[in-house]
C-alpha positions, 0 to 999 in steps of 0.5 A: 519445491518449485515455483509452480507448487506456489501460488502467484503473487501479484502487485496491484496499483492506481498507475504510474506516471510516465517517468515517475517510476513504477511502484508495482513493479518495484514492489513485485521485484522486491518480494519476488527473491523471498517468495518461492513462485510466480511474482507479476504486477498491474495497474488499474489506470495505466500500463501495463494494465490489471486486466492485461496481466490477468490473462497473461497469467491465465495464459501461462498458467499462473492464475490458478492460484493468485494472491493480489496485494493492492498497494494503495492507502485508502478503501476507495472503489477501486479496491473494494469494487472494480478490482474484484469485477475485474477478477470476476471478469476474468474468471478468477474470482477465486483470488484472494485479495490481501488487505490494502497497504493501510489496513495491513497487519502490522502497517501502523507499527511500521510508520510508527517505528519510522516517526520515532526512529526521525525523532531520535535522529533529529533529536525532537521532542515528541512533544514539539513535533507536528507529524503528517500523514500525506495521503492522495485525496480526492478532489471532491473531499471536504475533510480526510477520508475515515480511514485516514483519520483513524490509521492517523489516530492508531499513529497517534497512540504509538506515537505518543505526544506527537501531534498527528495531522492529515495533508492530502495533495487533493481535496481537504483538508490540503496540504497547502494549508499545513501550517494553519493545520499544525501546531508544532515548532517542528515538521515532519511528513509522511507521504502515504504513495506508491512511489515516486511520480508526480505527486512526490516529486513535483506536487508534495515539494509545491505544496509544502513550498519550504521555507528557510528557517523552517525545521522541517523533514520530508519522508520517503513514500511509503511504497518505497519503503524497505520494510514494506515488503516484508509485511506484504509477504507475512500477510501472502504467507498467511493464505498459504498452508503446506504439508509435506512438500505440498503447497496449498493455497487458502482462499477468503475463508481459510479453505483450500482454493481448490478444493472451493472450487471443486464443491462449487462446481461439482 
């Protein structure tokens, strides 16, 4: 099977931050040996950018068929509406978008197993254990956005008797106010980012501002995770149907892109 019978698989995010590293990027490099085409990435607010790679893949011939995989943790208007009119605008309205990495299939297991496995490392209670979940925010939020409540309640249920709290880095409820926020003798923090840029690095450790005596753990962020990759190429794998030695990529609705296409054209 060649690598042009399969659709193109492209990582989408918010931006990287200069020497912060590069989340898409990283992504795309990690999926890229299990799936059998084209692998690309972009960012909507930095470089290289989601329009830019669009058409380098219109130019090489790679857009045809397309499967984004937005790497973000909430369900903001870059996801659901500027991602797609940037499609549109590039003739690629045909796409199909996976779920953002929050309502991915499979994603709050993931977290989950990852909380437990902490536990038992640690050996903590449950019980005794504070857990947040650390997502970006907006400067303009007065309480954590919907679905960050309720991705921290589907948590909850698989973390049973762990205490589930919500820090963002920007707006309310903070993460500078975790210790009025928890209750728990013992801390445990889930950043909900891309990768390791500014917010990781300078911003969550400044906030948090450890002190001695203070039992407390600090996560990865969850775009770096190892086990991220393999859900993200479960939920591509499921736009992707083949017969025989063919390839043939499913779009929204279950159909054959192409085939969409052509009855909408004709």
């Amino acid at each position: 099977m060649s690598d042009f019978e399969m659709p193109t698989l492209m990582m989408v995010s918010h931006g990287n931050s200069g020497n912060g590293g590069d989340p898409a990027g990283d992504l795309a490099r990690s999926v890229a040996p299990d799936w059998n085409g084209p692998v690309a990435h972009g960012y909507m607010r930095s470089q290289p950018s989601f329009p830019d790679q669009l058409e380098a893949l219109k130019r090489k011939g790679y857009a045809n068929r397309l499967i984004i995989f937005p790497l973000f943790f909430s369900e903001g208007y870059l996801v659901f509406e500027e991602l797609p009119r940037a499609l549109d605008h590039a003739g690629l309205g045909d796409a199909v978008i996976l779920p953002p990495a929050l309502n991915l299939p499979g994603f709050d297991d993931l977290v989950a197993q990852r909380v437990r496995s902490v536990l038992a490392r640690r050996e903590w209670g449950a019980d005794e254990t504070s857990v947040f979940l650390v997502p970006h925010g907006l400067k303009t939020l007065t309480e954590p956005l919907p679905e960050t409540i309720r991705f921290g309640q589907q948590v909850g249920r698989l973390c049973r008797g762990a205490e589930i709290c919500i820090g963002n880095i920007e707006g309310q409820f903070s993460l500078a106010d975790w210790r009025d926020l928890g209750s728990r003798n013992k801390t445990l923090f889930v950043p909900m980012l891309a990768g390791g840029g500014t917010h990781a690095r300078e911003d969550l450790p400044e906030l948090i501002n450890p002190r001695d005596g203070e039992d407390i753990e600090i996560l990865p962020p969850i775009g770096q995770w190892a086990e991220l990759p393999e859900l993200v190429l479960a939920e591509a794998g499921r736009h992707v149907a083949r017969f025989g030695g063919l390839v043939v990529p499913l779009g929204p609705t279950g159909n054959d892109i192409r085939a969409d296409h052509m009855a909408r054209t004709a």
